[in-house]
C-alpha positions in Angstrom: 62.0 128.6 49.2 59.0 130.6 50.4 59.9 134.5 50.3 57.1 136.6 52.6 56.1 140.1 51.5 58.8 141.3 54.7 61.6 140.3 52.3 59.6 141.7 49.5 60.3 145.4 50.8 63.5 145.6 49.9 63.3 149.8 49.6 66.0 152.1 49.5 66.2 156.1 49.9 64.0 155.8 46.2 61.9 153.4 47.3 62.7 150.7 44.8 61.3 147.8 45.4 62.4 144.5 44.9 59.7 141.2 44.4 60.1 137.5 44.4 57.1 135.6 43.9 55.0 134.1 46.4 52.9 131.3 46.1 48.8 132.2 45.6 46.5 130.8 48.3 44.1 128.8 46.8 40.9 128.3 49.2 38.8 131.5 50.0 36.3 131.0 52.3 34.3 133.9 50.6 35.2 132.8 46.9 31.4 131.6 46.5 30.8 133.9 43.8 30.4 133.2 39.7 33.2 134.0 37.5 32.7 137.5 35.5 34.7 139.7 33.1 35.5 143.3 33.8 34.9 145.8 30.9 36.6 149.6 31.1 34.3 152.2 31.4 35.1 156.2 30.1 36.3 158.8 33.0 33.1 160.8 32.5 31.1 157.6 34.4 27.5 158.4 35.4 26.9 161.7 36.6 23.6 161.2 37.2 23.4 158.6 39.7 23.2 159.2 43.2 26.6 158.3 45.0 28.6 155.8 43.9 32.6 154.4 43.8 34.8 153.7 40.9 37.2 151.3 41.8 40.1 150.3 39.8 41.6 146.5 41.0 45.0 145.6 40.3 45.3 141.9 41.0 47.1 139.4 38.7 45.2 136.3 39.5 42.5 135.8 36.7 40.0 133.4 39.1 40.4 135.7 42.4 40.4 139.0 40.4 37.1 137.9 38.7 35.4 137.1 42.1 37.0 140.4 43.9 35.0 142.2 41.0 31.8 140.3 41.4 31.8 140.6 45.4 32.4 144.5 45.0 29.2 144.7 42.3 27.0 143.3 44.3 27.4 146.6 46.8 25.1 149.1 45.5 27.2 152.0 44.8 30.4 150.7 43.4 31.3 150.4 39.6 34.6 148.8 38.6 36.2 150.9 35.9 38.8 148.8 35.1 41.5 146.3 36.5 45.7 145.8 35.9 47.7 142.4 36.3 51.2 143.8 36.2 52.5 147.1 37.5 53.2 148.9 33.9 49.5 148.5 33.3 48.4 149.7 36.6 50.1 153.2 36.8 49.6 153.6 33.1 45.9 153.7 33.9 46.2 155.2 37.2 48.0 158.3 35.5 46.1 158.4 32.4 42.7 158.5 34.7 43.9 160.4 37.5 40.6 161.5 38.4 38.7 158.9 37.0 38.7 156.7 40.5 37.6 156.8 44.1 39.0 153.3 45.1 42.3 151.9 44.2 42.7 147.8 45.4 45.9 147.1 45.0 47.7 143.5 45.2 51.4 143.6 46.7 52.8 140.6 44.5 52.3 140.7 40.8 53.8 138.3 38.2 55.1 141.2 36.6 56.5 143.8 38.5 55.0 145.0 42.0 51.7 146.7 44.1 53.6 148.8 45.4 54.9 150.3 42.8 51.4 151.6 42.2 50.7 152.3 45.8 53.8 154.6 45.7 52.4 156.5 42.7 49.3 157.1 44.4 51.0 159.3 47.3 49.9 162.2 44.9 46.1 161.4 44.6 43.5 163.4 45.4 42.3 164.1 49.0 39.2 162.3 48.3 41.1 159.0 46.4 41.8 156.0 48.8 43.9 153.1 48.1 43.4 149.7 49.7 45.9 146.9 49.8 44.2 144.1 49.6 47.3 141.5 49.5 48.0 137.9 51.3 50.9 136.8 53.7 50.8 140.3 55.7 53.2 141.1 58.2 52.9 143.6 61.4 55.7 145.2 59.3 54.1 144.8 55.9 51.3 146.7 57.1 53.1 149.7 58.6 55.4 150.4 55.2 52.3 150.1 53.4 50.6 153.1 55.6 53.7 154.5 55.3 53.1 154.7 51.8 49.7 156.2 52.4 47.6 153.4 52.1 44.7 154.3 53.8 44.1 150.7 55.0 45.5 147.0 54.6 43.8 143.5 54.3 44.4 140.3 54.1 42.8 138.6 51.6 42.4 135.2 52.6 41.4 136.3 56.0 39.7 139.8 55.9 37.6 139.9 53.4 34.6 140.6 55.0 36.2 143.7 57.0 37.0 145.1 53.5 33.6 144.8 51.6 32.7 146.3 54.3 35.2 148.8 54.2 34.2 149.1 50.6 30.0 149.6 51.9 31.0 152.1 54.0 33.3 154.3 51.3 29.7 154.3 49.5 27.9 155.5 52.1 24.5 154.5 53.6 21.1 154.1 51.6 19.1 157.2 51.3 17.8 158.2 54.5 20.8 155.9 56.5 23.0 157.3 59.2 26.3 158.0 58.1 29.5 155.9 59.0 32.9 156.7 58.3 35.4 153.6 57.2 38.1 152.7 59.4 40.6 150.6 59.2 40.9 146.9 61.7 
């Protein structure tokens, strides 16, 4: 039986969560891109460069998590710090690097645990932090509990990729010399 991520909110006045697993999709449209490995990088980063965005990805699926990686390096700018494929590993990091980040990418389903129990540790992030969903199978409903959880915007994997990296794009911020445009959410 096929569970969608509207059963997979299952929150109470805690906001415990409870998962069942959900089948991956297997064919990306945009999942043109060679295989790669993410390697962590320090909190101090490189000062020196002009602007730039440290992402941290939390997604359990080796193959899409390796192309999510190389489709955000090839945006000038961005530098992946480091990645998470369960929940324990994801808000260890997150609250051992507090500062470390600019972008959180967070998967709803995980084989262990869930997304969202990251996204609800991120509520206390700084001002300047955002956090993405970037999960599959999204519901109207989905959605709003996620920016209920301050998520400061949702896609669909399989079907907004595109509106994300540019999302992403935007979070860095024009080249030298560029106008200015602000991210916003479809």
């Amino acid at each position: 039986m096929m569970q969608t991520y509207t059963d997979l909110f299952a929150v109470d006045r805690d906001l415990i969560v409870k998962i069942a697993p959900v089948p991956y999709i297997a064919r990306l449209s945009w999942a043109n891109t060679p295989v790669s490995r993410v390697t962590a990088v320090d909190d101090a980063g490189d000062k020196g460069a002009s602007r730039s965005l440290r992402v941290f990805v939390i997604e359990d699926e080796m193959v899409l998590r390796n192309l999510l990686v190389d489709a955000l390096q090839e945006i000038p700018g961005v530098e992946v710090l480091f990645y998470a494929d369960n929940e324990v590993s994801a808000t260890n990091w997150l609250s051992s690097h507090d500062s470390a980040w600019d972008l959180a990418v967070v998967d709803l389903h995980l084989r262990q645990g869930s997304g969202v129990g990251a996204l609800n540790w991120c509520i206390t992030r700084r001002q300047d932090q955002r956090v993405v969903v970037l999960s599959s199978q999204l519901s109207q409903e989905v959605r709003r509990k996620c920016l209920a959880l301050r998520a400061d915007a949702v896609f669909d994997k399989a079907s907004e990729m595109d509106d994300f990296l540019a999302y992403c794009r935007a979070l860095v911020g024009p080249p030298v010399g560029g106008p200015a445009a602000m991210p916003r959410m479809p």
